[in-house]
N, CA, C and O atoms as a Maestro MAE file, in Angstrom:
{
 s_m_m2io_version
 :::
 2.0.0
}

f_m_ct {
 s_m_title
 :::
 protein
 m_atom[268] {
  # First column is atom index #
  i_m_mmod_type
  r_m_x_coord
  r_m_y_coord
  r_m_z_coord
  i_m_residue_number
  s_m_chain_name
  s_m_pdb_residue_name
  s_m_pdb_atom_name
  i_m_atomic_number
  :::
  1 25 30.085 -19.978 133.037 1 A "UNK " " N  " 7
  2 3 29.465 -20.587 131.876 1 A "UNK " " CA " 6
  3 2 28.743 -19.567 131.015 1 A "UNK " " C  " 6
  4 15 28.353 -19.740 129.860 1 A "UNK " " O  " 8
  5 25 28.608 -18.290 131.888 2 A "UNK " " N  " 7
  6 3 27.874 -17.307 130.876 2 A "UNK " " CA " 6
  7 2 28.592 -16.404 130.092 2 A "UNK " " C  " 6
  8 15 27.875 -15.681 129.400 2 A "UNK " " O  " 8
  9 25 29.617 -16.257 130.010 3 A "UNK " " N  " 7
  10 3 30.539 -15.859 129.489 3 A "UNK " " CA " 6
  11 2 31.384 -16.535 128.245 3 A "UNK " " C  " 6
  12 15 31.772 -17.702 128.276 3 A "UNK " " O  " 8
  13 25 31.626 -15.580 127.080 4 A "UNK " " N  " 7
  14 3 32.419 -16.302 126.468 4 A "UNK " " CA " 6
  15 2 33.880 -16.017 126.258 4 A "UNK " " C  " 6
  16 15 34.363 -15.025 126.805 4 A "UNK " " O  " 8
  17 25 34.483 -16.650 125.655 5 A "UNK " " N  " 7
  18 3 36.047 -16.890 125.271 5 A "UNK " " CA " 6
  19 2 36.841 -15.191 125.010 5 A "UNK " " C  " 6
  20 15 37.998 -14.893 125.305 5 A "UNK " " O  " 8
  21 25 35.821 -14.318 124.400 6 A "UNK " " N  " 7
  22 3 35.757 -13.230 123.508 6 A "UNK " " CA " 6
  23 2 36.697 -12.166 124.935 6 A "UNK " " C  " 6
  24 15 36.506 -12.146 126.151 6 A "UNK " " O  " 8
  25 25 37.520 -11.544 124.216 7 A "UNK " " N  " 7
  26 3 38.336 -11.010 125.207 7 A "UNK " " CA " 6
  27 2 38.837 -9.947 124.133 7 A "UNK " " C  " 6
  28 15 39.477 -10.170 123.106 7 A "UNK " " O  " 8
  29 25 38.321 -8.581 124.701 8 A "UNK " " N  " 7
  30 3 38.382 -7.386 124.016 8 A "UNK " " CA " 6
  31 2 39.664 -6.883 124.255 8 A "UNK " " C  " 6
  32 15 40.377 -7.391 125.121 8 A "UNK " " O  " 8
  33 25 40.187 -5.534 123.286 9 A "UNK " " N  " 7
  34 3 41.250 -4.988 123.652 9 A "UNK " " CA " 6
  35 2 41.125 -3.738 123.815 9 A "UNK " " C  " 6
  36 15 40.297 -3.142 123.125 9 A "UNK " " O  " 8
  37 25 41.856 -3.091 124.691 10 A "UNK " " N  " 7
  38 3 41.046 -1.282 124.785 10 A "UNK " " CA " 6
  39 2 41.701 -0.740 123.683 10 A "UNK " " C  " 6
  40 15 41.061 0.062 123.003 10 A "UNK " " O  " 8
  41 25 43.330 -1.127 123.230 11 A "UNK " " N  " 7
  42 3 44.209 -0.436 122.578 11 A "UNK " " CA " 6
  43 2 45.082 -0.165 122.873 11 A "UNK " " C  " 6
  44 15 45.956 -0.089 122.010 11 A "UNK " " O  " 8
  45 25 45.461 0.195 124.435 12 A "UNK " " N  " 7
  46 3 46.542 0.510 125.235 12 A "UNK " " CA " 6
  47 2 47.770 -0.739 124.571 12 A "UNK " " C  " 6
  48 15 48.773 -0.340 123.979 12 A "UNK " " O  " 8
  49 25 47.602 -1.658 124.700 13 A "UNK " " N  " 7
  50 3 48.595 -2.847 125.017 13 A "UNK " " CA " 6
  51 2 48.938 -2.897 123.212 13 A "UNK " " C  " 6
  52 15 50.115 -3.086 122.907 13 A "UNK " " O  " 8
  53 25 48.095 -2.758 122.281 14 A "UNK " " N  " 7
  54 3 48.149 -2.396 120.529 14 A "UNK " " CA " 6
  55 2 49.242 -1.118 120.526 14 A "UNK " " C  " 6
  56 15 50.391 -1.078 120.087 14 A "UNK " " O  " 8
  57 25 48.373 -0.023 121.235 15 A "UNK " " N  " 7
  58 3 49.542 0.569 120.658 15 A "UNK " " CA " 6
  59 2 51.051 0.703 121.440 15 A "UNK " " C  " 6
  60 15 51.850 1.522 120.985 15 A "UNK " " O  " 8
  61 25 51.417 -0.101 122.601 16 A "UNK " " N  " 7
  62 3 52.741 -0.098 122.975 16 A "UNK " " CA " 6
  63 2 52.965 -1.137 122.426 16 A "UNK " " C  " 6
  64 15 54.092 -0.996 121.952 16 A "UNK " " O  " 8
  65 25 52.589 -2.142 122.175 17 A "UNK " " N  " 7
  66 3 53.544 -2.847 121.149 17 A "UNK " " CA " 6
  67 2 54.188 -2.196 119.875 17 A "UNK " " C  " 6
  68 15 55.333 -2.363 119.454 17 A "UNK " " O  " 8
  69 25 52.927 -1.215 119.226 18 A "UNK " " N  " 7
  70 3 53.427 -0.502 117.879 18 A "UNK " " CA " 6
  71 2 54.458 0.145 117.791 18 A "UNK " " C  " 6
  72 15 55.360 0.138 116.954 18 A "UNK " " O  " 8
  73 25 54.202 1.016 119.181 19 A "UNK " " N  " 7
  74 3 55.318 1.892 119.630 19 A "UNK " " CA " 6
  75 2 56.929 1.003 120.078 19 A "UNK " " C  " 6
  76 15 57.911 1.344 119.419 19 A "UNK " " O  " 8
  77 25 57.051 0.336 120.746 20 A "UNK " " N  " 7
  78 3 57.898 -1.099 120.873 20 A "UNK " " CA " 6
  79 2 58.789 -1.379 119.422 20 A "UNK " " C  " 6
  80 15 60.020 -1.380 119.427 20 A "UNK " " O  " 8
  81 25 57.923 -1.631 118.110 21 A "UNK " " N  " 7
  82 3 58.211 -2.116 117.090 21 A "UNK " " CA " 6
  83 2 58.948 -0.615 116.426 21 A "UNK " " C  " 6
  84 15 59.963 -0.810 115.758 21 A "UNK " " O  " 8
  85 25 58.609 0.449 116.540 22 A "UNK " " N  " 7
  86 3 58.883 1.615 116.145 22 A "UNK " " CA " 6
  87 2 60.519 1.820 116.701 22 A "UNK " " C  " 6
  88 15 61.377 2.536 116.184 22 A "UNK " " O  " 8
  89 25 60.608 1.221 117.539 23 A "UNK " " N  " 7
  90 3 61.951 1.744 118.496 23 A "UNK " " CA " 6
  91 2 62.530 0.811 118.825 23 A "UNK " " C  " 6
  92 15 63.339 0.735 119.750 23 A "UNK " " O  " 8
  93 25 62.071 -0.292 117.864 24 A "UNK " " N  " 7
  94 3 63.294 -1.636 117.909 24 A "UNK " " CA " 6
  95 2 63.559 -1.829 119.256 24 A "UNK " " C  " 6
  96 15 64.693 -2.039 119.689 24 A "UNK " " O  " 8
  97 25 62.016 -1.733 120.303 25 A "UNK " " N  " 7
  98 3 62.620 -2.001 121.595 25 A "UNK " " CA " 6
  99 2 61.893 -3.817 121.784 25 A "UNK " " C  " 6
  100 15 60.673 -3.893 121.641 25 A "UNK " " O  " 8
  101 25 62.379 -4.652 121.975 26 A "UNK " " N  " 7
  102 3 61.593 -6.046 122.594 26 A "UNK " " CA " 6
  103 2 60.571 -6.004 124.130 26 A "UNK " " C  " 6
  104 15 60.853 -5.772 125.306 26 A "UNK " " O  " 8
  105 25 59.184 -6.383 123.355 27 A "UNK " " N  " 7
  106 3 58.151 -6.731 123.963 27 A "UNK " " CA " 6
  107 2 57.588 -7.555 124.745 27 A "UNK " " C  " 6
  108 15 56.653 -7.367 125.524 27 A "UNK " " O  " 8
  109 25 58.472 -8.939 124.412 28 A "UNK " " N  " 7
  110 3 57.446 -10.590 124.482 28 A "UNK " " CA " 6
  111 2 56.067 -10.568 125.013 28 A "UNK " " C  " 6
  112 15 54.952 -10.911 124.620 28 A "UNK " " O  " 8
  113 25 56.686 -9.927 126.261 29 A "UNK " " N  " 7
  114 3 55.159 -10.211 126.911 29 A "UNK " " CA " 6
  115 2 54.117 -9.385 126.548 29 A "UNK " " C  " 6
  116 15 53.043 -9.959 126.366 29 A "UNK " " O  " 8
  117 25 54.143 -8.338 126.414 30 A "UNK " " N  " 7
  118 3 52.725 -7.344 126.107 30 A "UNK " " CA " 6
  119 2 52.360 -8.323 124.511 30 A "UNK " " C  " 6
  120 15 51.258 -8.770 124.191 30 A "UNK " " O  " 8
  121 25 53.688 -8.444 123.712 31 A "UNK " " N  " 7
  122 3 53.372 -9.090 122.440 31 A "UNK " " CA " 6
  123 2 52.448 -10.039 122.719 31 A "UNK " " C  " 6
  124 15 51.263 -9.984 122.389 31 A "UNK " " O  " 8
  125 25 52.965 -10.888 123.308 32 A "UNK " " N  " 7
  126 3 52.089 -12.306 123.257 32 A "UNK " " CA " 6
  127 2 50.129 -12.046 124.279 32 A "UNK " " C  " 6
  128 15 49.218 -12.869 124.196 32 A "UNK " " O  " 8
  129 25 50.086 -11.161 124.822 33 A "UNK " " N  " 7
  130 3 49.174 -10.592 125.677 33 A "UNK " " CA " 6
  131 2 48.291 -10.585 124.713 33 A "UNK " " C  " 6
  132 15 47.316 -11.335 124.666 33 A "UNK " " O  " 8
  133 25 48.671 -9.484 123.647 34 A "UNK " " N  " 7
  134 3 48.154 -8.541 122.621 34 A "UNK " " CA " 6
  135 2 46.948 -10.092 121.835 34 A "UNK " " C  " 6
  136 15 45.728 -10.254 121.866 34 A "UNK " " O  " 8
  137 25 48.128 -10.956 121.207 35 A "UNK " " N  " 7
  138 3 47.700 -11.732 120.364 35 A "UNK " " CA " 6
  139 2 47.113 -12.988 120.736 35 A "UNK " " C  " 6
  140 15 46.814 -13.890 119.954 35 A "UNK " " O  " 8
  141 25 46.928 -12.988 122.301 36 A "UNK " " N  " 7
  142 3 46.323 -13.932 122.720 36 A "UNK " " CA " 6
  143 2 45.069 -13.098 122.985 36 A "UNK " " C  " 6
  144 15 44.235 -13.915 123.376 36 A "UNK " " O  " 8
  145 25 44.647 -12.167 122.972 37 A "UNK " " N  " 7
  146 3 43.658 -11.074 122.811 37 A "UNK " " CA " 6
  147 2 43.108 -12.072 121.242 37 A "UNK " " C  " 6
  148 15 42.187 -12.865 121.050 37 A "UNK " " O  " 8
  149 25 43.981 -11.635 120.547 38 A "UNK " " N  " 7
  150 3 43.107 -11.750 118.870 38 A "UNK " " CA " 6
  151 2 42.547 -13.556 118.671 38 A "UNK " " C  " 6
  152 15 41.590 -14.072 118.094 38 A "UNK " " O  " 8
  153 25 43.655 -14.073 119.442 39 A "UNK " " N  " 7
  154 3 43.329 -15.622 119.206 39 A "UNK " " CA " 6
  155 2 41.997 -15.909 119.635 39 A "UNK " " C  " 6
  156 15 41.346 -16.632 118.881 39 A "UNK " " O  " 8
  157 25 41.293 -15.386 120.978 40 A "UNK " " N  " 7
  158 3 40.286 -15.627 121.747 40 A "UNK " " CA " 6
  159 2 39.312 -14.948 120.851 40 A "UNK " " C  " 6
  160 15 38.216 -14.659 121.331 40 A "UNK " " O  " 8
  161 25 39.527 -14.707 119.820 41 A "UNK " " N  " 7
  162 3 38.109 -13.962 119.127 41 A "UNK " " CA " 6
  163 2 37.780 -15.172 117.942 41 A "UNK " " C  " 6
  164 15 36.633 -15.130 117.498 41 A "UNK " " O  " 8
  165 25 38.581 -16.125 117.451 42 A "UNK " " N  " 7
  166 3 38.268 -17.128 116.973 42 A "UNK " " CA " 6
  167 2 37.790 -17.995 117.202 42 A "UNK " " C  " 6
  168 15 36.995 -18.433 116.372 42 A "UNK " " O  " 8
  169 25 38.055 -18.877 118.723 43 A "UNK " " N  " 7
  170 3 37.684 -19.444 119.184 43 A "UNK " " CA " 6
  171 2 37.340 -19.362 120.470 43 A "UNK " " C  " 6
  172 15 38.094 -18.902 121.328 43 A "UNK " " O  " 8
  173 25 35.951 -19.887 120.742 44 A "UNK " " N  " 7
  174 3 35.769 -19.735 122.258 44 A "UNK " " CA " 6
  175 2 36.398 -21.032 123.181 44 A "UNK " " C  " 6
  176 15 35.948 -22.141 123.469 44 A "UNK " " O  " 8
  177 25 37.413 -20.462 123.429 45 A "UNK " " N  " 7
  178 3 38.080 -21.704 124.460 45 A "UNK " " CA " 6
  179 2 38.000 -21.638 126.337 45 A "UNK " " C  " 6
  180 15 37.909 -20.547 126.901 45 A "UNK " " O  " 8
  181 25 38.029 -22.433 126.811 46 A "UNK " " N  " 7
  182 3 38.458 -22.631 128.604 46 A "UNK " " CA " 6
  183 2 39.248 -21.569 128.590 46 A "UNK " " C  " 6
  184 15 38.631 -20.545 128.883 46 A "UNK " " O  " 8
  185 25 40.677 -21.369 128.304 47 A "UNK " " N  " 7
  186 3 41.413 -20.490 128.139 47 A "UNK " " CA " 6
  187 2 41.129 -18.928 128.089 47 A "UNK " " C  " 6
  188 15 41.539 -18.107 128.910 47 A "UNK " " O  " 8
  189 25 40.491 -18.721 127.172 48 A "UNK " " N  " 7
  190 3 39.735 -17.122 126.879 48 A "UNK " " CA " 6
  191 2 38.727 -16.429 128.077 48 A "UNK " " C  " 6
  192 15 38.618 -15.308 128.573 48 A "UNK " " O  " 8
  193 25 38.069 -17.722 128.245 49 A "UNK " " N  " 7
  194 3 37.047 -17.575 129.378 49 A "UNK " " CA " 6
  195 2 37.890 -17.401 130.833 49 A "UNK " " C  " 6
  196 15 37.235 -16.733 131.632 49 A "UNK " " O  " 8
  197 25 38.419 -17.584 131.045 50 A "UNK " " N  " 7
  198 3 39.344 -17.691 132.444 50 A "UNK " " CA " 6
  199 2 40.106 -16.424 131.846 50 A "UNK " " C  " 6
  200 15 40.243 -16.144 133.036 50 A "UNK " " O  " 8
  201 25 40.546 -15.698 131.367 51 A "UNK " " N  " 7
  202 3 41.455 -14.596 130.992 51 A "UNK " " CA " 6
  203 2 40.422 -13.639 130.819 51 A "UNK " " C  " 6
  204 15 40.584 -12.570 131.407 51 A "UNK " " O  " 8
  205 25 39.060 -13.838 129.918 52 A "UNK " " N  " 7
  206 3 38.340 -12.659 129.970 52 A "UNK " " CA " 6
  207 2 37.674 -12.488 131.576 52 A "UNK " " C  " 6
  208 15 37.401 -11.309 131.802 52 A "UNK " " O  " 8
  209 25 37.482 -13.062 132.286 53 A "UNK " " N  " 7
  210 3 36.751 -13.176 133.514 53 A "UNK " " CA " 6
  211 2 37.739 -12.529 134.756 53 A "UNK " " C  " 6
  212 15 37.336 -11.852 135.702 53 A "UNK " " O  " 8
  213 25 39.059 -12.911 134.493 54 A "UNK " " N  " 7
  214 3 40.257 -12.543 134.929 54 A "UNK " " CA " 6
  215 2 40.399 -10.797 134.774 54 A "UNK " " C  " 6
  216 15 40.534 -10.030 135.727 54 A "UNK " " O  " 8
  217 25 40.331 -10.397 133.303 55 A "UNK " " N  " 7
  218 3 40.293 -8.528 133.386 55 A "UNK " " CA " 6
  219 2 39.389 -7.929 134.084 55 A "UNK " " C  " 6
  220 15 39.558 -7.063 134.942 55 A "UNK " " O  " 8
  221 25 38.170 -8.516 133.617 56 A "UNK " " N  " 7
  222 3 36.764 -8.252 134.104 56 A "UNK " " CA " 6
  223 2 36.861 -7.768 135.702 56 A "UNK " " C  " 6
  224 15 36.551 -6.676 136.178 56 A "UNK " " O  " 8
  225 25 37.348 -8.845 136.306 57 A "UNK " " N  " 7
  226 3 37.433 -9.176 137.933 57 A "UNK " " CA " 6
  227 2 38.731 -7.542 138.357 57 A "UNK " " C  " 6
  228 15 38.601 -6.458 138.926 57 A "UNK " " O  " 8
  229 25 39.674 -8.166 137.779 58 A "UNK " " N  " 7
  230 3 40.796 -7.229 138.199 58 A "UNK " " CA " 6
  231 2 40.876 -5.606 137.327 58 A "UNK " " C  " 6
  232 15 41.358 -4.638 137.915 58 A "UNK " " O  " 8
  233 25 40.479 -5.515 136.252 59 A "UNK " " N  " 7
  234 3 40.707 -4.463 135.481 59 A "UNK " " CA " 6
  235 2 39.143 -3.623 135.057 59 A "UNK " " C  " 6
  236 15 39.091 -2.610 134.360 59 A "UNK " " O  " 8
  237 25 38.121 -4.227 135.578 60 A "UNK " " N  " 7
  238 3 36.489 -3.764 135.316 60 A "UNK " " CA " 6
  239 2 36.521 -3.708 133.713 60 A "UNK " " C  " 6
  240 15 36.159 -2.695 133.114 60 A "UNK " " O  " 8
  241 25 37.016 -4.956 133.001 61 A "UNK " " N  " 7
  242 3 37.171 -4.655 131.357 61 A "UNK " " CA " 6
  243 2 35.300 -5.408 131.029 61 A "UNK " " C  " 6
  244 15 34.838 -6.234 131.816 61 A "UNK " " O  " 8
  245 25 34.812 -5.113 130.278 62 A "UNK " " N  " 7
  246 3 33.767 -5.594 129.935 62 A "UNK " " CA " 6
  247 2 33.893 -7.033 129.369 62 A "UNK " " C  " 6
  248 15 34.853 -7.128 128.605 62 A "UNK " " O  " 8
  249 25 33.079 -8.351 129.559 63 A "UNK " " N  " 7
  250 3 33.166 -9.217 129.122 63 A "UNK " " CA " 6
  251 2 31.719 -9.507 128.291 63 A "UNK " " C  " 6
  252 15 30.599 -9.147 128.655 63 A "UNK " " O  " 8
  253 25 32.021 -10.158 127.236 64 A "UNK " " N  " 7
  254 3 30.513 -10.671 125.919 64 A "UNK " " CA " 6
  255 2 29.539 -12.131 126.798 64 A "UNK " " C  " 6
  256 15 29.964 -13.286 126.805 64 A "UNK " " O  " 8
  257 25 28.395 -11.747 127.373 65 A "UNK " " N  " 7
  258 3 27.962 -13.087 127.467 65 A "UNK " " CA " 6
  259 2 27.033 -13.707 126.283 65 A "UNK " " C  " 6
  260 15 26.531 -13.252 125.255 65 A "UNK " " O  " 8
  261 25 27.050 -14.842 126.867 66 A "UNK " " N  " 7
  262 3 26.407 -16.025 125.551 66 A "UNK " " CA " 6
  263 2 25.153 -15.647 125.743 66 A "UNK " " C  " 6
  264 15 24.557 -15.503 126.811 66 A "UNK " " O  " 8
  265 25 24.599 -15.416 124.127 67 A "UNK " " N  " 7
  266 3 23.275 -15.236 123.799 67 A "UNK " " CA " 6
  267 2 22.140 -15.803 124.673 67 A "UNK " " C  " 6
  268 15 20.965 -15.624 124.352 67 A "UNK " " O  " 8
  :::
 }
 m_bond[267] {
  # First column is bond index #
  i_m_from
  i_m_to
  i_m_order
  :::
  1 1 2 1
  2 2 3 1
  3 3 4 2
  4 3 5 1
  5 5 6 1
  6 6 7 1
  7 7 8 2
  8 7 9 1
  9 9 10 1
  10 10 11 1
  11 11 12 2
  12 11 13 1
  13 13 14 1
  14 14 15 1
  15 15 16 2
  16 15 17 1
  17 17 18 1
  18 18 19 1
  19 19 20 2
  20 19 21 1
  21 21 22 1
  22 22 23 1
  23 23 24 2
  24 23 25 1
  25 25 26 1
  26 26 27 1
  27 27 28 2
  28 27 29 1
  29 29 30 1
  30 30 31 1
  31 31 32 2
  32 31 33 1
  33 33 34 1
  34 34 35 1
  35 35 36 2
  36 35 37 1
  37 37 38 1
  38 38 39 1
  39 39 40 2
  40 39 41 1
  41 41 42 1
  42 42 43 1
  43 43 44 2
  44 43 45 1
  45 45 46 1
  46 46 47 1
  47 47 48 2
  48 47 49 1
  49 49 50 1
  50 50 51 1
  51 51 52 2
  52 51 53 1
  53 53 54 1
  54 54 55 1
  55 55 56 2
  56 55 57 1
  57 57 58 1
  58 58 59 1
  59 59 60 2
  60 59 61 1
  61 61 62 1
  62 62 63 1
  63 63 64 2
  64 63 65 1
  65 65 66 1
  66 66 67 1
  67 67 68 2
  68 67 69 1
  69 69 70 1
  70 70 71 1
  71 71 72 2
  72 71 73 1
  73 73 74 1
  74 74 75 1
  75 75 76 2
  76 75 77 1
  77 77 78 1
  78 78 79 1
  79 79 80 2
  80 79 81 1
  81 81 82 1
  82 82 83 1
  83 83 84 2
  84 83 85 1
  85 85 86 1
  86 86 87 1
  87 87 88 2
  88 87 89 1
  89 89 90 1
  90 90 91 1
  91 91 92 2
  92 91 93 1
  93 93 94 1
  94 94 95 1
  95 95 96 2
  96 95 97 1
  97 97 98 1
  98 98 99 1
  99 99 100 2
  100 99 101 1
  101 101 102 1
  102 102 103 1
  103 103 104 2
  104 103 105 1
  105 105 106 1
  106 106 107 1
  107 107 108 2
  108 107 109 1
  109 109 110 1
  110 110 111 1
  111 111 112 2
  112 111 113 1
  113 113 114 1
  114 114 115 1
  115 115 116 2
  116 115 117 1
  117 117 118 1
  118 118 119 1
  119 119 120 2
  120 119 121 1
  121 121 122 1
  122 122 123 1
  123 123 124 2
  124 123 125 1
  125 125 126 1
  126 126 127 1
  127 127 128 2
  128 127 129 1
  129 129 130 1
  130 130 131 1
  131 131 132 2
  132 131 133 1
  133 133 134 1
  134 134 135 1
  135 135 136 2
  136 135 137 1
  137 137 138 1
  138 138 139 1
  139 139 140 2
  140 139 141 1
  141 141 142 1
  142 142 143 1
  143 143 144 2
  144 143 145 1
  145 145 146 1
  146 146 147 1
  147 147 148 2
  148 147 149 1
  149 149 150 1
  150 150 151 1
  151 151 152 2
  152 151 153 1
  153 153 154 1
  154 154 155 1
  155 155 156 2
  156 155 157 1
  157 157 158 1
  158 158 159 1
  159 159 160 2
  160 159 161 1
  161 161 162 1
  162 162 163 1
  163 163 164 2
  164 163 165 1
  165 165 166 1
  166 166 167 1
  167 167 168 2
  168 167 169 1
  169 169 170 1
  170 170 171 1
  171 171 172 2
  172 171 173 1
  173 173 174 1
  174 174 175 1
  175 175 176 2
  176 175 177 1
  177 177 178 1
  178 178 179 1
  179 179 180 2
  180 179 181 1
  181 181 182 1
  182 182 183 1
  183 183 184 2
  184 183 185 1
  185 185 186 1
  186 186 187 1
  187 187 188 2
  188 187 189 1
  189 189 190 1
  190 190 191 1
  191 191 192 2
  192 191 193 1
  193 193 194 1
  194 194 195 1
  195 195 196 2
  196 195 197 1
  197 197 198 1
  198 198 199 1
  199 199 200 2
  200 199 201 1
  201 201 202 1
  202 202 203 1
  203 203 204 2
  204 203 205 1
  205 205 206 1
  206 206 207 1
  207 207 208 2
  208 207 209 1
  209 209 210 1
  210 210 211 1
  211 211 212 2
  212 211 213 1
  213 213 214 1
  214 214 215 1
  215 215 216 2
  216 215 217 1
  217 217 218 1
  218 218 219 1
  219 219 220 2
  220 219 221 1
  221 221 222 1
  222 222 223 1
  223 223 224 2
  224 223 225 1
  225 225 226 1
  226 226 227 1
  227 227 228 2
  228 227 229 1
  229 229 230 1
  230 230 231 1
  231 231 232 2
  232 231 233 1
  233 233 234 1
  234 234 235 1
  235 235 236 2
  236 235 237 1
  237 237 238 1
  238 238 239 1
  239 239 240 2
  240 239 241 1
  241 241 242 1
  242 242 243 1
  243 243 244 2
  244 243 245 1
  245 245 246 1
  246 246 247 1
  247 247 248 2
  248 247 249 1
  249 249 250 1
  250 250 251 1
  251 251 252 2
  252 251 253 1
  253 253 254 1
  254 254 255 1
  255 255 256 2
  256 255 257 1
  257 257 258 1
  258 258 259 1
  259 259 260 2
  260 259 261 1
  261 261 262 1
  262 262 263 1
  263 263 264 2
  264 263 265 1
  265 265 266 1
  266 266 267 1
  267 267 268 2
  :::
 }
}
C-alpha cells in the first residue's frame, strides 16, 4: 500500500528496443515491457504496483512511495 503504480526505466530495455527498430529486428515483448513502463506513470493502478514491487524484489530497481 506504500508504494505507488510509478515504475521507472533504467534505459536498458529503451534503448534495445531503439536498437531493434534500427535493424528491422521484432521486439514484442521488451516493446510492450518498455510501454507498460510509460503507461504506469499516468496512472497509479493494482497493476503498476505489483510490477513495480516485482523489479524492486527481483532486480533491486528503486520503487516511489506515497507521500
Amino acid at each position: 500500500e506504500q508504494i505507488t503504480g510509478y515504475v521507472e526505466d533504467t534505459g536498458e530495455g529503451r534503448w534495445t528496443v531503439e536498437q531493434a527498430i534500427a535493424h528491422s529486428v521484432p521486439m514484442p515483448a521488451i516493446a510492450s515491457a518498455l510501454f507498460m513502463r510509460f503507461r504506469s506513470r499516468q496512472d497509479d493502478t493494482f497493476a503498476g504496483k505489483v510490477l513495480a514491487a516485482l523489479r524492486n524484489e527481483f532486480g533491486g530497481h528503486a520503487v516511489k512511495e506515497k507521500e
